[in-house]
N, C-alpha and C positions, 0 to 999 in steps of 0.2 A: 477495426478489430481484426485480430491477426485469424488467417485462414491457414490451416496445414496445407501447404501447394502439393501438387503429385507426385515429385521426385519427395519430398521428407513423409511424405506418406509411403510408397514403395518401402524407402529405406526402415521406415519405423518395421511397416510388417514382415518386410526380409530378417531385422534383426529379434525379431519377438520367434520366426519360423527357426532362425537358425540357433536359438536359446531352447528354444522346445525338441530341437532336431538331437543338439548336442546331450540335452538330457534323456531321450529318448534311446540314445545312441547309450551313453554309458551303463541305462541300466541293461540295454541288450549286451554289452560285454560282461558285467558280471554274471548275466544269470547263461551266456553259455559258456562261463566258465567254471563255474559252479557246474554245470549240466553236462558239460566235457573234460570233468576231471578227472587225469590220469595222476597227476606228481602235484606237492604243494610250490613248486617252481614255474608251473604252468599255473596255476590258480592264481598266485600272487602276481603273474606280469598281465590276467587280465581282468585280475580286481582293481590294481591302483590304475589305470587309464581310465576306464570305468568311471571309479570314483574323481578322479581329474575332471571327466568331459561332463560329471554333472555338476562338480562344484562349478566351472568356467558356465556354465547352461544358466544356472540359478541366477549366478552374478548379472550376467548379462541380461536375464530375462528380468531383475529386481531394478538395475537400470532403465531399464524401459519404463516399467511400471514407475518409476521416479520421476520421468521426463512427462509423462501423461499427467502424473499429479502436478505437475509445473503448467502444462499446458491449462489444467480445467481452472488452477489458481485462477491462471493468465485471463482464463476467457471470464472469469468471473469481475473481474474488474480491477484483480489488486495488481499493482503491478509493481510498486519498490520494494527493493529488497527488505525491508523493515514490515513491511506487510506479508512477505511470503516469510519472513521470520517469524512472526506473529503468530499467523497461521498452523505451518509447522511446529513450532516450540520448538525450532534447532535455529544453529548462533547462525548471523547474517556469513561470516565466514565458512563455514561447511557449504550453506546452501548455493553461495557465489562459485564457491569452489568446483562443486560437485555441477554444476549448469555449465561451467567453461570447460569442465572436464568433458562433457557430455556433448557441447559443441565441437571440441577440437576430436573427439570421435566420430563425430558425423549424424548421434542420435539426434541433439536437437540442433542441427549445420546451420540456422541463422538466429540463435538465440545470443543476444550478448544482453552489458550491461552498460547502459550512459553514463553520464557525467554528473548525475545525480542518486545513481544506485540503482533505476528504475530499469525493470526488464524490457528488452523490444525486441523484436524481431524483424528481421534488415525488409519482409515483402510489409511491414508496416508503415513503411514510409513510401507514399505514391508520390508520383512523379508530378499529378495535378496541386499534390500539398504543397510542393516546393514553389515557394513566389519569389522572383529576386525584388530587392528594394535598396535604394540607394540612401542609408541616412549614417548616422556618426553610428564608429563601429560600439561605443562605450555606452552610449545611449539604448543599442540595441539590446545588445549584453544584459544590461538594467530591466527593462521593457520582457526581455525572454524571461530573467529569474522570479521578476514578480507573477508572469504568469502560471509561471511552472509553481512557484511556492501555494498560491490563490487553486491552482489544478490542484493541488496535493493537499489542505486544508479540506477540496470537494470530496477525497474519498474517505479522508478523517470523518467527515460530515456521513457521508451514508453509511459508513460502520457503525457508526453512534447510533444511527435510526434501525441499521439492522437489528442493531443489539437491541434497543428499546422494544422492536419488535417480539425479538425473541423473549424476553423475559417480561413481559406482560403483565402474570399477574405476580410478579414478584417487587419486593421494597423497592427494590434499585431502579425500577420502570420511570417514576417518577421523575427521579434524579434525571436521568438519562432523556428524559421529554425537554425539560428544561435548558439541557445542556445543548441539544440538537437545536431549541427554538430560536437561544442568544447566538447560537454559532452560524446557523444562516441567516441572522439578523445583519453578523458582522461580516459572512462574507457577500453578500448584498451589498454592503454598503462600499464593502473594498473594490466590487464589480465595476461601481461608477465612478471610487475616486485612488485608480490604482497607485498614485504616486502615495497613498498614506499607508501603503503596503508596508514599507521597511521599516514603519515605525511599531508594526506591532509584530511582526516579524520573531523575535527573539522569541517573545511573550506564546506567540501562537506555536511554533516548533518548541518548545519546553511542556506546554499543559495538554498539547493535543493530543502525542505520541504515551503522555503518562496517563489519560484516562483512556486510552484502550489499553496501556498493559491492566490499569484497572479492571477496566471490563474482561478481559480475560483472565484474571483470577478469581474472579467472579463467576465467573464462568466452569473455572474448572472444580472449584469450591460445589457450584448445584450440582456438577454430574456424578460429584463423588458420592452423593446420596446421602450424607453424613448430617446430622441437625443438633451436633454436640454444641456446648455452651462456646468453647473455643471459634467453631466453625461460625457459630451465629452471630459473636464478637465481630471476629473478622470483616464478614459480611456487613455489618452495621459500618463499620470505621471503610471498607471500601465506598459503601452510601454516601459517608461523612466526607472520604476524599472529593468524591466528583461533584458534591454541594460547593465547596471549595473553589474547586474547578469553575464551575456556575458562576460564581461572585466574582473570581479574575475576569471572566469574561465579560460579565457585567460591566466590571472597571474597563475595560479595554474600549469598550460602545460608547460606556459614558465619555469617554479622554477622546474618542472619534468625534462626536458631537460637538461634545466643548470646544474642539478646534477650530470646528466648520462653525459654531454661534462667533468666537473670536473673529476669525473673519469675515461672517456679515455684521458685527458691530464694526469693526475697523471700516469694511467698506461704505457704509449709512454715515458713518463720523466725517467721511472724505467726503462724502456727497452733500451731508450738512453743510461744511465749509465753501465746498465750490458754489452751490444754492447762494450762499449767503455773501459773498465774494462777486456774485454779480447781482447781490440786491434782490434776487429774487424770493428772499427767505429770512425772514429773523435769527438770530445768530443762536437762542435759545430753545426755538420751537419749530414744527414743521410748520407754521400757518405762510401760507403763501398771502406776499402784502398784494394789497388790489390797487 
């Protein structure tokens, strides 16, 4: 988990002092210009500085305040951009934007983005993580995305259980128990057999990401406090999507099984034959001849 080191901690509170200083500053020029007014030519050259050094104070000090709210995301667990989109309710492009801006100023100096969208920051990777290993580079490639895609279904997974948390004693609790039970059922079962990752893959990046926009209009729908016939609708056919939801996934567990039964019947058929190939076995039945 990323730690704020000393130098972006200095610099965070140097630029929060110099936000506060600059607004501090501009109202001390209007009110002694106001207070040392001879001519409306003096007044005017130290109202608009003034109002300058607090507009540039606010900006800078509302940037700060941004980069914290990125950090506490950060430390809570979410870390793709799709998730801190989520979060916020602003487009993935603003929030990319506004965090590289915010790097190449020096507020958040090792905050970037990977090759999957996901935020990091450069002291999160230790130097003990690093393992060299010598195997085919195409292999590896495969090996890294399945793990990264199986990481990234795991925070799908405990959104789902937060939410289910959250809304308790509401309809959608239910939905949302179920949804969370087949989904670590399946990624369970993707833990032990990673190479059946790319087959569900599509399936899993299309339902997962749509039942938390789910859950977050859901979400915005209970806070608005509203319990009109529309709003209640709504809320129902949300319920109804993630039942939905529920049954793909169902399908998805069921087509995992079915796969793993096809090949321990193919490999019992094999074993029939070789059994029976050396006499040891009747060609129709398991009875071993005496």
């Amino acid at each position: 988990m990323y730690n704020i080191d000393d130098g972006s901690s200095a610099f965070g509170r140097l630029s929060s002092m110099a936000a506060v200083i600059q607004i501090f500053a501009g109202f001390a020029f209007i009110i002694f210009s106001i207070i040392s007014f001879n001519n409306i030519i003096f007044l005017i050259l130290g109202i608009i500085p003034g109002i300058v050094l607090i507009i540039i104070g606010f900006l800078i000090f509302a940037r700060f305040i941004r980069a914290l709210k990125y950090y506490n995301i950060y430390m809570s667990g979410a870390y793709s951009l799709q998730d801190i989109s989520d979060i916020l309710m602003d487009s993935k492009r603003n929030i990319k934007k506004d965090i590289e801006k915010m790097a190449s100023l020096g507020i958040m100096p090792n905050a970037r983005f990977d090759s999957y969208d996901n935020l990091v920051f450069s002291n999160d990777i230790k130097e003990e993580d690093v393992i060299e290993v010598s195997v085919d580079e195409n292999s590896s490639e495969e090996v890294i995305q399945e793990i990264s895609s199986i990481n990234q279904w795991k925070k799908y997974l405990v959104e789902i259980s937060s939410a289910e948390n959250e809304f308790k004693s509401q309809d959608i609790a239910f939905s949302l128990y179920r949804l969370e039970k087949i989904l670590r059922k399946i990624l369970e079962y993707l833990e032990k057999h990673c190479e059946k990752e790319k087959d569900v893959k599509k399936l899993m990046d299309f339902h997962l990401p749509s039942a938390l926009k789910l859950i977050s209009s859901y979400r915005e729908l209970q806070k608005s406090g509203l319990n009109t016939f529309n709003i209640q609708k709504t809320k129902d056919d949300i319920v109804s999507a993630c039942d939905k939801i529920h049954e793909a996934f169902c399908g998805v567990l069921e087509d995992l099984y079915n796969d793993k039964a096809i090949d321990v019947s193919a490999d019992i058929q094999v074993l029939k034959m070789m059994l029976a190939r050396e006499g040891l076995l009747d060609r129709d039945t398991f009875k071993i001849k005496k």
